[in-house]
Residue frames as qw, qx, qy, qz and C-alpha x, y, z in Angstrom:
[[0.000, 0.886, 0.463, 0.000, 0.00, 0.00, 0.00],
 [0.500, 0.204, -0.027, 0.842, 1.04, 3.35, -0.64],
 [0.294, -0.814, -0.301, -0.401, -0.09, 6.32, 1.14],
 [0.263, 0.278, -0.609, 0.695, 1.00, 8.08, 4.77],
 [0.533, -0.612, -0.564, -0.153, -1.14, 7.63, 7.81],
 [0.046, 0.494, -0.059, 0.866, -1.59, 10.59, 10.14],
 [0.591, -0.470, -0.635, 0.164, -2.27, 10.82, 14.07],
 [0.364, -0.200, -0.263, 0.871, -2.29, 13.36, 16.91],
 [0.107, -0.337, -0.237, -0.905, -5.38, 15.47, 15.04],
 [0.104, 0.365, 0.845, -0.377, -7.95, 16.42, 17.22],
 [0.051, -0.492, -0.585, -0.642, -11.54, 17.90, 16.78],
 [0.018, 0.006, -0.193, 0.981, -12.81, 20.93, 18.20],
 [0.584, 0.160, 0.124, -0.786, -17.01, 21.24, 19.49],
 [0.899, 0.177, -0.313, -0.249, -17.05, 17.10, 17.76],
 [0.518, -0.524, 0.675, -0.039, -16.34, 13.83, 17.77],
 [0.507, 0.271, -0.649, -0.498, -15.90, 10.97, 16.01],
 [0.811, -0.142, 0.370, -0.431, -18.28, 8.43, 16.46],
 [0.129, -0.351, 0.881, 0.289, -16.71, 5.09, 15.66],
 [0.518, 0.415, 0.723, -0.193, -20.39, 3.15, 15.59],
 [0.387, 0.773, 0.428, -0.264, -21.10, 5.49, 12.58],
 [0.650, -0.057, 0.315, 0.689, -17.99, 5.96, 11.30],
 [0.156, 0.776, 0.378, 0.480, -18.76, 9.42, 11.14],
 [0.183, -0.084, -0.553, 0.809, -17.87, 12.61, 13.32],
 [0.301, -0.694, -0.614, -0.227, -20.93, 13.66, 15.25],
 [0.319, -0.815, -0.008, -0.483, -21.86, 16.20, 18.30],
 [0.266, 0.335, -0.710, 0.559, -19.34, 16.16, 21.26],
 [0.519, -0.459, -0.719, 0.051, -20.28, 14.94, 24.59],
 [0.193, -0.950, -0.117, -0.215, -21.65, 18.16, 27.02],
 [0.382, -0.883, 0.266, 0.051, -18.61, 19.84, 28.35],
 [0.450, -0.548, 0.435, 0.554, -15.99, 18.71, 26.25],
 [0.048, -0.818, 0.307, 0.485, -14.08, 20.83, 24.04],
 [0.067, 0.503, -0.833, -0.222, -11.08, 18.44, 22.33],
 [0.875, -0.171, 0.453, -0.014, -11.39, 15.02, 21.48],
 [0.203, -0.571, 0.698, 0.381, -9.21, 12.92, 19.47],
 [0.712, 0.411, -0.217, -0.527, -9.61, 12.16, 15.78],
 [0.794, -0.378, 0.453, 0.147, -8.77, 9.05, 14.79],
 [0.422, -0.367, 0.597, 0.576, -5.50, 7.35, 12.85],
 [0.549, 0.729, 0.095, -0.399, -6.13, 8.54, 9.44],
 [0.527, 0.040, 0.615, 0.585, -4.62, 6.78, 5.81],
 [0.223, 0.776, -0.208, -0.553, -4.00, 9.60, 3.45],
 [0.708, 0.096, 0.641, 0.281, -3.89, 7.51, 0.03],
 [0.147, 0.361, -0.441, -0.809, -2.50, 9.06, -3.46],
 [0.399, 0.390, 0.829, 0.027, -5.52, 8.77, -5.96],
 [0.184, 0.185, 0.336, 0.905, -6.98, 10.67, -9.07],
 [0.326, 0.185, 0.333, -0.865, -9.70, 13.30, -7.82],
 [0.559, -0.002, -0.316, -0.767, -12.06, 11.27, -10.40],
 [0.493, 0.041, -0.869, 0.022, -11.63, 8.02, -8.82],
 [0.096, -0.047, -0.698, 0.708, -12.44, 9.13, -5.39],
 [0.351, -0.645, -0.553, -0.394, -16.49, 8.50, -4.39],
 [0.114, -0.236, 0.392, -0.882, -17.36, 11.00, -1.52],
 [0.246, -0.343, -0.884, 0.202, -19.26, 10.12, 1.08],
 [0.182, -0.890, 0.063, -0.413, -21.72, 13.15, 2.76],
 [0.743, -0.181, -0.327, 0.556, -19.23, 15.03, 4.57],
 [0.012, -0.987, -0.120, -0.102, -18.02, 18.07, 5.74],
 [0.704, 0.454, -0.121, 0.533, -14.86, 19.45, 4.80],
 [0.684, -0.685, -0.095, 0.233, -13.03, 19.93, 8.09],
 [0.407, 0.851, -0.240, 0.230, -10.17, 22.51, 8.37],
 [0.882, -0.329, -0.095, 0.324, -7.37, 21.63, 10.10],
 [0.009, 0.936, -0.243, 0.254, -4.73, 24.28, 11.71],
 [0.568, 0.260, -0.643, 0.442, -1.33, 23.71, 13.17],
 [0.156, 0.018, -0.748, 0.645, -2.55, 24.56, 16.32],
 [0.114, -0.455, -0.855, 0.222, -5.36, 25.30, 18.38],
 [0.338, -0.466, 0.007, 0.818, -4.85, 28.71, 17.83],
 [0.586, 0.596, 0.518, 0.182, -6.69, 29.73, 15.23],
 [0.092, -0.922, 0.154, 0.342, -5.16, 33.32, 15.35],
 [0.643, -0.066, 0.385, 0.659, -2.11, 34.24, 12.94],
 [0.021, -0.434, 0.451, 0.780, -1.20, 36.32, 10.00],
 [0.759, 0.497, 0.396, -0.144, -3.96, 36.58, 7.07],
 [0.440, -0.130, 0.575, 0.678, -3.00, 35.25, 3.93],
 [0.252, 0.253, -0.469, -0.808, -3.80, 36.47, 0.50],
 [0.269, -0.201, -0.929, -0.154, -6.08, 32.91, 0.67],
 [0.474, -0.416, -0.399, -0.665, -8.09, 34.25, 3.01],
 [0.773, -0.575, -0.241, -0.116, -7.17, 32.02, 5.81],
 [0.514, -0.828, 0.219, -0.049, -5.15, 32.13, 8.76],
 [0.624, 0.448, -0.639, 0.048, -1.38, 30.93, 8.20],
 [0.543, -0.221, 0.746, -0.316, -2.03, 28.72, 11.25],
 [0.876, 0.165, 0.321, -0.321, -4.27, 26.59, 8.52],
 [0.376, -0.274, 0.816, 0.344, -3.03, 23.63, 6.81],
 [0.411, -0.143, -0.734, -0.521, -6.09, 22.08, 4.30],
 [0.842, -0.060, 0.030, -0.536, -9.60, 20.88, 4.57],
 [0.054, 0.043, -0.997, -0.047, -10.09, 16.93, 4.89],
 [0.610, 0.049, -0.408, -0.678, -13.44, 15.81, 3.84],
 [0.081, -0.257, 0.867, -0.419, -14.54, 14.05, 6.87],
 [0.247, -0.353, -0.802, -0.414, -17.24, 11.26, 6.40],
 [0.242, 0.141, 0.522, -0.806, -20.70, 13.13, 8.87],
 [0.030, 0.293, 0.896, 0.331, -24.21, 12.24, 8.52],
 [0.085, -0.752, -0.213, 0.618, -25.13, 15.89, 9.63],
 [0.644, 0.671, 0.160, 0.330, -25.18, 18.07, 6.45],
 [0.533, 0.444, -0.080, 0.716, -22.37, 20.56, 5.71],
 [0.166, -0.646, -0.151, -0.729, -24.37, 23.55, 7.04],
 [0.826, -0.500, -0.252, 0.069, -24.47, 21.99, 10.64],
 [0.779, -0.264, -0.097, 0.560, -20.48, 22.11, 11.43],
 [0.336, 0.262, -0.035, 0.904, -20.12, 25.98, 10.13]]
């Protein structure tokens, strides 16, 4: 297999619900939880079927603060990741 698998992300105000393999609504009074181990796999953008999701941003820190870019976002952010939810889009923003 080729690809790089990624750990250590967490999710902010969610979680991920293994039963549903989906991320869903955090549990009352916490914040953080941890996403889980994720396989990042090279593939052509037509090949790939999407699931509903919602295209999670992901920042080097918690911090969302920084220096705007010319993009628009913070240069804390890294990319979106198109996380599989069974909430629509319009829910998580």
């Amino acid at each position: 297999r080729t690809g790089v698998y990624s750990y250590g992300l967490f999710f902010e105000g969610a979680r991920w619900d293994p039963h549903n393999q989906s991320v869903s609504e955090s549990e009352p009074k916490i914040l953080y939880t941890q996403a889980p181990t994720m396989l990042f796999e090279p593939m052509k953008s037509d090949e790939i079927e999407h699931p509903p999701s919602y295209s999670c941003p992901v920042y080097k820190t918690a911090d969302r603060r920084g220096v705007l870019a010319t993009t628009g976002h913070s240069t804390n952010f890294i990319l979106d990741i198109l996380v599989p939810s069974i909430l629509p889009e319009s829910h998580w923003t």
